[in-house]
N, C-alpha and C positions, 0 to 999 in steps of 0.2 A: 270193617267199615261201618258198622253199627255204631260207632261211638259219633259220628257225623252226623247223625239223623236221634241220637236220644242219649240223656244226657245223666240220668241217675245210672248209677254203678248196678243199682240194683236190678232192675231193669232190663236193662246191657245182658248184664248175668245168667237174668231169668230167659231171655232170648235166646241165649249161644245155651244153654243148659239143655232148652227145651229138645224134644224129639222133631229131627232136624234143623237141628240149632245152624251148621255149617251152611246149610242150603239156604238159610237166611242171612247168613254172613255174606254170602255170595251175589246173592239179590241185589242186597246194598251196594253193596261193591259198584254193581252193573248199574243200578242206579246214582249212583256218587258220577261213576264215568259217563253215564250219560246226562250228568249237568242237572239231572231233576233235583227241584227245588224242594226245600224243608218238609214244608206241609204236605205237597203231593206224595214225597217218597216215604214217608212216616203212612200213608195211608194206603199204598201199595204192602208194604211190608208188614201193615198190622194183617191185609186181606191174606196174607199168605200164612203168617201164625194162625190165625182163625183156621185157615184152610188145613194146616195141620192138625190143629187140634179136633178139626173133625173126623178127619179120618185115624186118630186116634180113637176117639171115642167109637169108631167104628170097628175097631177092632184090626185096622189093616195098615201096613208098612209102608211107608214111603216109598220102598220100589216094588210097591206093587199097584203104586197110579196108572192107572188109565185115563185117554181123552175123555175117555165121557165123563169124567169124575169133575170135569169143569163146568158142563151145565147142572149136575145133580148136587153141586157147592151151591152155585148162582141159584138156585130150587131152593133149597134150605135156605136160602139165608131170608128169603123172603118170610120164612114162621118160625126165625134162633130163637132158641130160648138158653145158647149153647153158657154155661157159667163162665164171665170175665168175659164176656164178647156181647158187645149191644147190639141188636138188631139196627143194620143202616135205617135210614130215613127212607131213602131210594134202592133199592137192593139193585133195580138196573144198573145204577152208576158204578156200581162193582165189576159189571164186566169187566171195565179195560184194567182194572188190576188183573183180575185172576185171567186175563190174555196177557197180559206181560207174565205175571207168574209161569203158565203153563209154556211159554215160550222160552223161559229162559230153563225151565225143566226138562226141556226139550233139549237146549242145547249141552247141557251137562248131563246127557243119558239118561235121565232118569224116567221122563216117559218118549217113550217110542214112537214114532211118527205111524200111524193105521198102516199096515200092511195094504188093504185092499184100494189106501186112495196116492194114485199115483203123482210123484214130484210135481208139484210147481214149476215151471219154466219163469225164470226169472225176465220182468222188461227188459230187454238190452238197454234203455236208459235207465233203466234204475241201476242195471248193473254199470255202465261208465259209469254212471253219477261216484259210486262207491269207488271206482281205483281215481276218478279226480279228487274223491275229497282224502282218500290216502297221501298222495300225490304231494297236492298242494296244499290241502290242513293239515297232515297228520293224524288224522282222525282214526283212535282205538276201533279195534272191529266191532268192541264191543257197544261203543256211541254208535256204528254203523245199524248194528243190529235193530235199533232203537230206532233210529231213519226208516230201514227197510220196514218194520211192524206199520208207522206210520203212510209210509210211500204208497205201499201195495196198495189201502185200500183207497189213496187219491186217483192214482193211476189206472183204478179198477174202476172206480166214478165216472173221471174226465175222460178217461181213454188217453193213447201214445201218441197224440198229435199236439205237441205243443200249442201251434196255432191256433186250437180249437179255445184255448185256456183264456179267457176274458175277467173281468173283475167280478161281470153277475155270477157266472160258475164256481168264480174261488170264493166271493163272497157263501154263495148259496153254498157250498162243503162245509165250510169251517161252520158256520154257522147250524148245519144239519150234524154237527159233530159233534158241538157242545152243546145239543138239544138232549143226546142220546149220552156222552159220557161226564157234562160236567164243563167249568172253565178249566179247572188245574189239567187235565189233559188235552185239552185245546190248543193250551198253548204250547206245550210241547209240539204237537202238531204242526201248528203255525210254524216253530222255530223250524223246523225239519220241511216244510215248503218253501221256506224261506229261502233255506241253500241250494233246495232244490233250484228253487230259479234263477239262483245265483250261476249255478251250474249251468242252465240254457241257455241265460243269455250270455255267459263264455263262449259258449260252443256256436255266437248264431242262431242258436234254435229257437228264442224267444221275442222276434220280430215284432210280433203282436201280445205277448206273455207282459201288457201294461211298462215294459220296456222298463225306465227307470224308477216306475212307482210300484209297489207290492203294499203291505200288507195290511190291510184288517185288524188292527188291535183295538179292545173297547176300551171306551176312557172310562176309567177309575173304577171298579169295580160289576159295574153294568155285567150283565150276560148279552152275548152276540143277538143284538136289535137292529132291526135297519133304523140306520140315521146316528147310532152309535160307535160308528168306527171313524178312524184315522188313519190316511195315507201317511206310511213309513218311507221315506226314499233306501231305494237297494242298494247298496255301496258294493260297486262295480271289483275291489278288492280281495 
């Protein structure tokens, strides 16, 4: 799925070539099925070559990743000087790569969940949310997975009470989202609340959830400003 997101042969090559060439074939992939766009998933997948090549230089194997090797990437990259990798502008802005990375590394065995920190108990709404949108989109586990990354940490914010959800709260998220990761993840974001409350107001659950108006999108290139957004109407389908 590399060839969807870059487009020299040579390139392509030097990708699948590299040490864990597969595991970036895979990535793409995950990111092709979850609809991310050119630009963003080119910039997810470079973080994740970078992130290989460091722990090459470090002398250690791909399954020998550990969690913590996510913040002490996100560290270094703040002072690369690594050859064929430019130091970001923002090294923050990189987290939400190397959390999708490590997440999806996660779900192909390759790093292990910490032994000493116990499961997550899933929302019960986020978990309907996921067999509605099987159900009735169709939706790959692996686009779910990509919901769920984004969900948790809404749900973690606003809390389980629909009701609670107003426009200054969803406004004030999104907008505290692409402070911290950037637009191109934002709107991912967005898209994945999106259905979320497409999903509530199915169910009832979104009485007060701005009913037929959602969402927050800045006009034309703007970064999330007050005064710079536009009501999208939610199509009830």
């Amino acid at each position: 799925m590399l060839v969807r997101y870059f487009r020299r042969p040579s390139r392509i090559e030097q990708l699948r070539s590299s040490t864990g060439g597969h595991l970036l074939e895979g990535f793409a992939k995950e990111l092709s099925q979850g609809r991310y766009q050119w630009v963003a998933a080119r910039k997810h997948i470079r973080a994740a070559e970078h992130f290989l090549h460091w722990i090459a230089h470090r002398n250690l194997s791909i399954t020998s990743v550990e969690e913590r090797y996510a913040q002490q990437f996100l560290d270094h990259l703040k002072r690369c000087r690594c050859r064929g990798h430019h130091p970001p502008l923002k090294p923050h802005r990189q987290k939400y790569s190397v959390d999708l990375w490590f997440d999806y590394l996660r779900r192909v065995g390759i790093v292990p969940s910490p032994t000493f920190v116990e499961p997550a108990v899933e929302a019960p709404m986020l978990t309907s949310f996921c067999d509605w949108m099987r159900r009735q989109r169709g939706v790959s586990d692996a686009t779910l997975s990509i919901y769920r990354f984004e969900l948790r940490a809404f749900i973690k914010d606003l809390g389980e009470d629909p009701h609670l959800y107003d426009a200054r709260n969803l406004r004030q998220f999104v907008l505290d989202k692409s402070r911290r990761s950037g637009w191109a993840p934002t709107r991912k974001c967005i898209c994945a609340i999106r259905m979320f409350l497409r999903f509530l107001i199915s169910q009832g659950s979104a009485s007060t959830v701005c009913m037929s108006q959602f969402l927050l999108l800045p006009i034309g290139g703007s970064l999330l400003c007050p005064g710079t957004y536009s009501l999208i109407r939610l199509n009830r389908s």
